[in-house]
C-alpha positions in Angstrom: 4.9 -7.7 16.3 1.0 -7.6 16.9 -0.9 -4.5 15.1 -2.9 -2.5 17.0 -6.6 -1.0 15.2 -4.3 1.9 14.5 -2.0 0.0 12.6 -4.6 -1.5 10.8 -6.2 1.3 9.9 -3.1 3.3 8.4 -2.6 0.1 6.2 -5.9 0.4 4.9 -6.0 4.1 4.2 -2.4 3.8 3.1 -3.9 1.2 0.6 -6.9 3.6 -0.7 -4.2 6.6 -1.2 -0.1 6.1 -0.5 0.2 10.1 -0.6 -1.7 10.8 1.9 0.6 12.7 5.0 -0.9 15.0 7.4 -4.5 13.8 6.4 -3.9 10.1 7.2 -3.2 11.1 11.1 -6.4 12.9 10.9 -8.6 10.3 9.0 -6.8 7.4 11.3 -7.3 9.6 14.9 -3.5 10.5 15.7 -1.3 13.4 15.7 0.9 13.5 13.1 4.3 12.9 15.1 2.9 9.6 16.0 1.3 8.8 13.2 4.4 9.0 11.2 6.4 7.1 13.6 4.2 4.2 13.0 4.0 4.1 9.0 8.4 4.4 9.6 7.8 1.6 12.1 5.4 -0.5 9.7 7.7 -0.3 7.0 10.5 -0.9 9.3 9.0 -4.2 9.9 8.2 -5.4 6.4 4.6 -4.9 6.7 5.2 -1.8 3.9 7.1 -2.4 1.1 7.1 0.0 -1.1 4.8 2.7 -3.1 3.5 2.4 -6.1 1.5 4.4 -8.7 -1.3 3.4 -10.1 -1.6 4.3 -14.2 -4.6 5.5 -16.3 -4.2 2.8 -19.3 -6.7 4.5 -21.6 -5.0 7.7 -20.5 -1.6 6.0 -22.2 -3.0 5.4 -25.0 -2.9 1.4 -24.0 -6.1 -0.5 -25.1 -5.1 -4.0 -25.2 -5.4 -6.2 -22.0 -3.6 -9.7 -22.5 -4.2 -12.4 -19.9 -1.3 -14.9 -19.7 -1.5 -18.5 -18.2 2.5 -20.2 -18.4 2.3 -24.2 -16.9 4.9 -25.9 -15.6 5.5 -29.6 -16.6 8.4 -30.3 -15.0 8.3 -32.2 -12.1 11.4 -32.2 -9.5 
């Protein structure tokens, strides 16, 4: 399934704000009836998986950032 520019511009937007509804057809140049029939169709076809939401650490009271690094040494 090839994306269109439409397509590729509702991913994008979708990216910057995954609440957006009536304002993404506007911001992306479609009505909303077709609009939505593509994000049902993009995620229909894997290319959305899911939404997420996107926490305010210092707002949670969480100031520590760890970085991890695990190796493998195991070879099969």
């Amino acid at each position: 399934n090839k994306l269109d520019r439409y397509d590729l511009n509702i991913l994008a937007e979708l990216q910057r704000d995954a609440t957006l509804s009536i304002e993404l057809a506007e911001r992306i140049g479609l009505s909303p009836s077709p609009c939505s029939r593509r994000v049902k169709q993009l995620e229909d076809d894997g290319y959305i998986t899911g939404q997420v939401a996107l926490l305010d650490r210092r707002q949670l009271g969480l100031t520590l950032t760890a970085y991890v690094l695990i190796l493998s040494l195991i070879h099969i």
